[in-house]
N, C-alpha and C positions, 0 to 999 in steps of 0.2 A: 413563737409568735402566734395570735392567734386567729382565722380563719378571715376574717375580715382585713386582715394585715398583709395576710398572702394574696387576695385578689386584687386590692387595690396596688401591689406591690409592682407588678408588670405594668400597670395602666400609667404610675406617672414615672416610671423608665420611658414610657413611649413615649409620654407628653417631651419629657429632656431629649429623649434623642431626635426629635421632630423640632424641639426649636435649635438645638444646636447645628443640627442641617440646615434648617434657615438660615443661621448665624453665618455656615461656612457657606451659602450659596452667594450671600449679599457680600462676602469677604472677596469672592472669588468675580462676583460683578464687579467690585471697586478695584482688582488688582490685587488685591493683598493675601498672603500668604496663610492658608488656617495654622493655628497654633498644635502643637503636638498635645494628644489626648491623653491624661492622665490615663493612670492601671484602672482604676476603678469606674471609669468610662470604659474601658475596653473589657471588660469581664461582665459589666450590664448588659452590652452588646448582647456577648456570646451565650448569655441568660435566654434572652430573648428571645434570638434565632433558634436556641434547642427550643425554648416552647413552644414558638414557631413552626417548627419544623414535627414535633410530635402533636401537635393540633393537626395538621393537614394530614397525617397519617394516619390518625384515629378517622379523622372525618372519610378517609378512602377506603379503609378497612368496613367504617361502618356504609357505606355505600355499593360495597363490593357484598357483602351479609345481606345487604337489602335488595340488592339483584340477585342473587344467588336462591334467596329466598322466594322471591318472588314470579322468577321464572322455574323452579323446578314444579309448581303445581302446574304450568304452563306445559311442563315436559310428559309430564305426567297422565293432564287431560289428550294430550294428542298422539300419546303411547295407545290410551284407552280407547279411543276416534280409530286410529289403524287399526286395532285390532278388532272393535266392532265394527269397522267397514269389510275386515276379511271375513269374515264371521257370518254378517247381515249381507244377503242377495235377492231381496225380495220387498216389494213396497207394497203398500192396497193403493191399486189402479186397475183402471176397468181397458177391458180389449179395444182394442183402434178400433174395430172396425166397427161395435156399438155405441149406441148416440149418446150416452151418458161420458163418454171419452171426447166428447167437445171438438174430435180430431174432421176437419175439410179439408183436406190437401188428394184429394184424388186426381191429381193430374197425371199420373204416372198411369192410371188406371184409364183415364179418358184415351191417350197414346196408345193403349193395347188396343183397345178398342178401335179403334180409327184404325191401326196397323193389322188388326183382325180384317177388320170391313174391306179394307182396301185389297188382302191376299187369298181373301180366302170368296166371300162371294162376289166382289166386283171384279176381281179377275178371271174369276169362273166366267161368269158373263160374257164378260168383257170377249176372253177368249174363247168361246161359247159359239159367239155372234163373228168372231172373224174366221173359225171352220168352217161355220156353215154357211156364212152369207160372204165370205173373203175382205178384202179391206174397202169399206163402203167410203172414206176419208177422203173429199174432192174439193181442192180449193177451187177452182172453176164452178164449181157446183156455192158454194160460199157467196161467189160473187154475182150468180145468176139471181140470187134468193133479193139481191139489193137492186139488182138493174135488169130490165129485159131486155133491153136496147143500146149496149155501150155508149152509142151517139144520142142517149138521151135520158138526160140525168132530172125527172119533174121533182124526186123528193129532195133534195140538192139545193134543186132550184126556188122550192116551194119555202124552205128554210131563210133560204139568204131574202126573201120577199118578206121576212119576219121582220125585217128592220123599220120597214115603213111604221109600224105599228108600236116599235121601239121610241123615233123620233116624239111620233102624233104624243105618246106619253107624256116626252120634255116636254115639248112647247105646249102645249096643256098647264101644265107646272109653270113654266115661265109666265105665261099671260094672269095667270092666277096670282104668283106670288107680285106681280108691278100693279096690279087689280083691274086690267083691262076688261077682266070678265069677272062676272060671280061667281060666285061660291055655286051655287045652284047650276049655271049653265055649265063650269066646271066639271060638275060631277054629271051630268047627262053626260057630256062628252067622252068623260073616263069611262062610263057605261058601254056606251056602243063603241069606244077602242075595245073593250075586253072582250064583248061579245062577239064582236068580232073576230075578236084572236080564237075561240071556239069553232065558231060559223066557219068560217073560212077556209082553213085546213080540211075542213069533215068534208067539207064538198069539194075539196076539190080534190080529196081522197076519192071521194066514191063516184067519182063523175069522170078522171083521169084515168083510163085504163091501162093505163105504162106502168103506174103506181102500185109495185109489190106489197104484201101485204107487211114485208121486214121494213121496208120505205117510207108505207103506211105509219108504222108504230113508231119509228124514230122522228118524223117529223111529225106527227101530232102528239108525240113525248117533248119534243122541243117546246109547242107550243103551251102546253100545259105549263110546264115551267113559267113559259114567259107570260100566262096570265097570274100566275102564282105571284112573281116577281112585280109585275106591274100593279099588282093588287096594293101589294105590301107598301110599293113605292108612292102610290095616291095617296094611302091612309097616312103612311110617316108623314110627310109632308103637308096634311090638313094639321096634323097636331102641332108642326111645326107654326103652318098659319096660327093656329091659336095660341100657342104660348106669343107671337111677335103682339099680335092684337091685345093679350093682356101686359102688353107696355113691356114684356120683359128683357133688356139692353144685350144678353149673351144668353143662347140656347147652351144650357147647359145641362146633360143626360146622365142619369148616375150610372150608365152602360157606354159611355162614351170613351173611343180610344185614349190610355196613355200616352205622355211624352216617350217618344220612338228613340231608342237609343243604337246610334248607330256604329258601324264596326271600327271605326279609330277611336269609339269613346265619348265622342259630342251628342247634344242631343237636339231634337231638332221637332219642332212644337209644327204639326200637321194636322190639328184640330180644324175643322172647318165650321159654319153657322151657317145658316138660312139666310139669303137664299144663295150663299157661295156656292153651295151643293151642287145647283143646276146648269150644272155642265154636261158638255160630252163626254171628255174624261174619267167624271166618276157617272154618270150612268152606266158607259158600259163596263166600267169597272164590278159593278154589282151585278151588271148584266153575266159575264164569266166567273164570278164568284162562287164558292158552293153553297151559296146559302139562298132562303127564300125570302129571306126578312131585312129588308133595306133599314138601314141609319145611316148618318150622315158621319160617323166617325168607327170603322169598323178597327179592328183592334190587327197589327200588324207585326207581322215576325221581323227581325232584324236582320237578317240576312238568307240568300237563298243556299241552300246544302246540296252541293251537288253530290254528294254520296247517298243522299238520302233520296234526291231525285233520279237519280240513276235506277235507285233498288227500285222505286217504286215505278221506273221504266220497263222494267224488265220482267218485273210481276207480270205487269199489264198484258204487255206479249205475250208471256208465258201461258197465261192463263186462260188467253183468247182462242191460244191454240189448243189449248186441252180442254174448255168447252163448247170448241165447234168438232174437235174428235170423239169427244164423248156423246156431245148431239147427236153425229151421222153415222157412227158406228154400234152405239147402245139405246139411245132413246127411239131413236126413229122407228128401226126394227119392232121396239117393244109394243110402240103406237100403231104399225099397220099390222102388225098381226092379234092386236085387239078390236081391230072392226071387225069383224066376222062374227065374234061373240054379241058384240052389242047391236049389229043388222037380226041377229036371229036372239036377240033376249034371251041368251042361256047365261042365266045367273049365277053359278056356279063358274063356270067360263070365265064370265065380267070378272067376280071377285079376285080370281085367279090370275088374271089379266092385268088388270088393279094393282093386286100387292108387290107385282113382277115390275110395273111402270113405277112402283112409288118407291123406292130406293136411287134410280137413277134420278129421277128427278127430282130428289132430295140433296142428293150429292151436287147436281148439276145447280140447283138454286143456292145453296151453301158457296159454292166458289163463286157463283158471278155476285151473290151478296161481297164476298171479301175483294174482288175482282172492284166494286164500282163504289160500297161504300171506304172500302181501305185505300189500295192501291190508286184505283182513280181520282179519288178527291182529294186525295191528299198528296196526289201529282200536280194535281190546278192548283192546291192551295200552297202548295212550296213554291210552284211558280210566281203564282201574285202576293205570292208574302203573307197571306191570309194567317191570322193568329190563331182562330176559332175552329180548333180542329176535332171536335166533339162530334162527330159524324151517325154515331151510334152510340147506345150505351151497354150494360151485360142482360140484353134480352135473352139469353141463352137459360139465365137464372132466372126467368119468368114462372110464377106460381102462379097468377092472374093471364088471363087473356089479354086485357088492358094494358097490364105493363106490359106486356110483350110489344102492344101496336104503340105504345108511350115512348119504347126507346131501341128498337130497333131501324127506326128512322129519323134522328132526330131533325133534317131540316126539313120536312113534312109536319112534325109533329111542334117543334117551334111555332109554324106557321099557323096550324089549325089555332095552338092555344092563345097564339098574339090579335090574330086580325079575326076569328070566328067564336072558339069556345069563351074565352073572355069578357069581348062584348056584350055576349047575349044573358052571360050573366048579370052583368053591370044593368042589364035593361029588366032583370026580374026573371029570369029563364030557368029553370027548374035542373039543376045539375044532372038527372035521367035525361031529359029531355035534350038539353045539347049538348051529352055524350051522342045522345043517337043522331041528333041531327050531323055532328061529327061524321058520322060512320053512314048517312046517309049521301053530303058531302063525297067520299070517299068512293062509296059503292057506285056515283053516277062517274066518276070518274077512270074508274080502272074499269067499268061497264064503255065507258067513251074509249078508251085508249085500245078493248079490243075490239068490239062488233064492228067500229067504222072500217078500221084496217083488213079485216078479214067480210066486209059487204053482207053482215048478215047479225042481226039483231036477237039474242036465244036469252038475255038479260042473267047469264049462268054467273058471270063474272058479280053481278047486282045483288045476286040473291045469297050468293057465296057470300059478301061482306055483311049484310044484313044479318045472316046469321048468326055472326060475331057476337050480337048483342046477346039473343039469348045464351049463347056458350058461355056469357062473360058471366052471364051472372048465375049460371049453374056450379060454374068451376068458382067463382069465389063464394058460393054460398055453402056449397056440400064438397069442396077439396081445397085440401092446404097444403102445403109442406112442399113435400115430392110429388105427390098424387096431384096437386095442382100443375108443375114441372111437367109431370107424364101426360097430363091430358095436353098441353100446351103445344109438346111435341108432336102426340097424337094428331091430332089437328092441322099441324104443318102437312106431316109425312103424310098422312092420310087426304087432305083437303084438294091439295091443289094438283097430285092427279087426274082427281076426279071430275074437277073445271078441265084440264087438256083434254082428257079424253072426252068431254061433254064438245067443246068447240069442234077439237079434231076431225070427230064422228060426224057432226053436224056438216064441218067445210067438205070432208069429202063425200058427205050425201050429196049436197048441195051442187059440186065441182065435176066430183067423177062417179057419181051413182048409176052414170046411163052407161056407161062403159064395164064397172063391176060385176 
C-alpha cells in the first residue's frame, strides 16, 4: 500500500468506530440490544488502540528528552553559580563609614554617645557636686519657688481671671456674626481684649509682690497662649464672615475634619459651619487643645488609649522629677559658683564657667523639650481625642538655623506662618523682611515672658533672638551639610547658657548684691 493509503487508513477506522458507537448508544437509549461485532470490527479495534497507545508513548518519551534536555544546562549553570560563589568573597564597595557608601543609619552610634555622656561626665558631676555639696534635692524647696505664702495662691488666682477675657472673645464673635455690631467696631474690641491679655498679667506680675518669679512665668506663659489662641480665633472667624457674605450656602475647608468613625464601626458626620461654632463647648475646646490655630472642624482620633495615656502619664512624672533633681543638684551649683567670675571680669574664669554650665543645661532643655513637646501634648491630645499630633518635626537634622526655628516648635511655627508671615506677604512684604519681622515678633516675646517675671528689664533674651537672623544667614550662606548641623548645635549648647548666666548674674546683683 502506499503512503497515502496507510495514513488515511486509521482516520476512517475512527470515523466507523465513532459512528457505530453512536449506533449502539441510540440502540441502548431505545432499549434494544447491540448486535455482536464481526472479527474484522474487532481487530480494527485492536489496530487502533496499539497505534494509540505507541503515539502517546512516543509523545512521553519525546517530552521526557525535552526536559531532560532542558533542565541539565539548568544543572549545569547552577553547578557553575555554587562554585563561583565559593570561590568569589569579595565585591567593589566602598567602607560604611565614607560618604560615597550612601550608608545613614548611625543610631547605634548616637546610643554610645548619649550612654558615654550620661556615665562618664554627667556622672562625674553629677557625683562631683553630691561629695562636695551633699544631696541639695528638696521638694519643700520646689514648692517655695511657686508659692511664698501657702494661703495665698495670686498666680493660680491671676490664671483662672483669664477667662473673663476668654468669654469677652465669644461674645465679640456672637454680636458680629447676627451684625449687631460692625466689622470695624468688632475689631477695635478684639484689639483691646488682646491688649489686654498683655497689659494685665505684666502688671499685675510686677506690682503683686507674693508673685514668684516660677508664678511670674507660668501665668504670663498662659497668657501668651491665650493671646496667641484668641488671635487666631478673630482672624478664622472674619474669613468665615467673608466666605457667608460671598453668598456661600456651606463653609467648606479643604483642612476640615473627616467623617469620625467610631469604635463599633458607625460613623458619625461632626462637621460644624458658621456660626454653629460659637459656642461654649468648642471655644474651650480649642481653648485646652494643643494647638494655636483655631478652625471650626479640627481632625479627631477615634478613640482614647489608655495604654498610650498612661505611658505618657508616667513620663511626665518621671521626668519632672529628674529635672527638678538635676536643676538643684547640678545646675544650680554650676550658676552660683559662676558669679564670682563674672562680679570680677576674669575671663578665662567666665569661659571656664560657661562650658561647665553648658552641658547641664543642654541636657536639662533636651528632656523638658521631650517632657512638654512629647509627653505632655500628647497627653492632652489623647485626652481630647485631638488627631493632629505633629508637635515637632526632625529639628535635630537642622543644616539651617531657620529650619531648626521652622520645626522644632510646630504649633508656634503654624501660627506665625498662618495669621503673620503669610499675610504680610499677600500685602507685598519682602520674604527678608517678614522672616525678620517673625523673629522680631519672637524676640519681644520670650523678652516679655522673662524680664517681667524676674522685675528687671536687661533685653539679653531680645538681643539673643535678634541674633538668629544674622547666624541664619551665615550658616546658610558659608555652611552645609554637617558643618551646618554643627554650628546649629553650636548655637544651642553654647547660647542659652550664656542668657542664664546674663539674667542670673544680673537678678542676683540686683536681689543679693548688698549682702554678697
Amino acid at each position: 500500500m502506499s503512503e497515502t493509503a496507510e495514513t488515511r487508513g486509521p482516520v476512517t477506522r475512527r470515523r466507523r468506530t465513532t459512528s457505530t458507537s453512536t449506533k449502539q448508544t441510540k440502540r441502548q437509549d431505545a432499549g434494544e440490544k447491540p448486535p455482536p461485532c464481526s472479527a474484522k470490527e474487532k481487530a480494527a479495534d485492536k489496530v487502533q488502540k496499539h497505534a494509540n497507545n505507541n503515539g502517546n508513548v512516543e509523545k512521553e518519551m519525546g517530552k521526557s528528552t525535552q526536559q531532560q534536555l532542558a533542565n541539565s544546562p539548568k544543572k549545569q549553570r547552577s553547578a557553575v553559580e555554587d562554585i563561583n560563589e565559593k570561590l568569589r568573597c569579595h565585591n567593589l564597595q566602598e567602607s560604611l563609614l565614607s560618604s560615597a557608601s550612601g550608608y545613614s543609619n548611625y543610631r547605634g552610634i548616637l546610643n554610645w554617645c548619649v550612654v558615654m555622656l550620661m556615665t562618664s561626665y554627667s556622672c562625674k558631676i553629677y557625683f562631683c557636686s553630691f561629695f562636695r555639696y551633699g544631696i541639695l534635692v528638696d521638694p519643700i524647696q520646689v514648692v517655695s519657688l511657686f508659692l511664698k505664702d501657702p494661703y495665698s495662691w495670686p498666680a493660680a488666682c491671676l490664671i483662672i481671671v483669664s477667662n473673663v477675657f476668654i468669654l469677652a472673645a465669644l461674645y465679640i464673635e456672637r454680636r458680629l456674626a447676627v451684625g449687631t455690631i460692625s466689622e470695624t467696631t468688632g475689631l477695635i474690641l478684639h484689639l483691646f481684649n488682646l491688649t489686654s491679655l498683655l497689659i494685665f498679667p505684666s502688671a499685675s506680675v510686677l506690682t503683686v509682690t507674693s508673685i514668684t518669679p516660677v508664678g511670674g512665668v507660668l501665668s504670663l506663659g498662659t497668657y501668651t497662649v491665650l493671646f496667641l489662641k484668641l488671635y487666631s480665633y478673630m482672624d478664622s472667624n472674619k474669613w468665615c464672615r467673608e466666605i457667608r457674605q460671598a453668598k456661600a450656602k456651606r463653609m467648606t475647608r479643604s483642612y476640615s475634619c473627616p467623617i469620625v468613625a467610631q469604635s463599633n464601626g458607625s460613623a458619625v458626620n461632626t462637621n460644624v459651619s458658621y456660626p454653629g461654632n460659637l459656642t461654649h463647648r468648642d471655644m474651650y475646646y480649642f481653648i485646652f487643645a494643643p494647638t494655636l490655630c483655631y478652625q471650626l472642624n479640627f481632625p479627631r482620633s477615634p478613640r482614647i488609649r489608655k495604654r498610650f495615656l498612661i505611658r505618657r502619664l508616667f513620663e511626665m512624672l518621671f521626668l519632672m522629677q529628674l529635672l527638678v533633681g538635676l536643676i538643684q543638684q547640678w545646675m544650680v551649683p554650676s550658676v552660683q559658683n559662676s558669679m564670682k567670675p563674672f562680679q570680677e571680669m576674669d575671663f578665662s574664669r567666665m569661659v571656664e564657667r560657661l562650658l561647665k554650665l553648658a552641658v547641664p543645661n543642654h541636657l536639662i532643655w533636651l528632656i523638658f523639650f521631650y517632657w512638654f513637646f512629647h509627653s505632655s501634648l500628647n497627653f492632652v491630645a489623647e485626652l481630647l481625642q485631638f488627631g493632629d499630633r505633629e508637635f515637632y518635626r526632625d529639628w535635630w537634622n537642622s543644616e539651617t538655623v531657620t529650619y531648626f526655628w521652622a520645626n522644632w516648635n510646630i504649633p508656634v511655627h503654624k501660627w506665625c506662618l498662618r495669621h503673620f508671615y503669610k499675610p504680610m506677604l499677600r500685602k507685598g512684604v519682602n520674604k527678608f523682611l517678614a522672616q525678620t519681622a517673625v523673629f522680631l515678633a519672637s524676640a519681644f516675646f520670650h523678652e516679655y515672658l522673662v524680664s517681667v517675671p524676674l522685675k528687671m528689664f536687661r533685653l539679653w533674651a531680645f538681643m539673643g533672638m535678634m541674633a538668629q537672623v544674622p547666624l541664619a544667614l551665615f550658616v546658610s550662606r558659608f555652611l552645609n551639610g554637617n558643618y551646618g548641623n554643627a554650628a546649629v548645635w553650636i548655637s544651642l549648647i553654647i547660647g542659652q547658657p550664656i542668657a542664664v548666666l546674663m539674667y542670673v548674674h544680673d537678678y542676683y546683683v540686683i536681689h543679693y548684691g548688698s549682702t554678697t
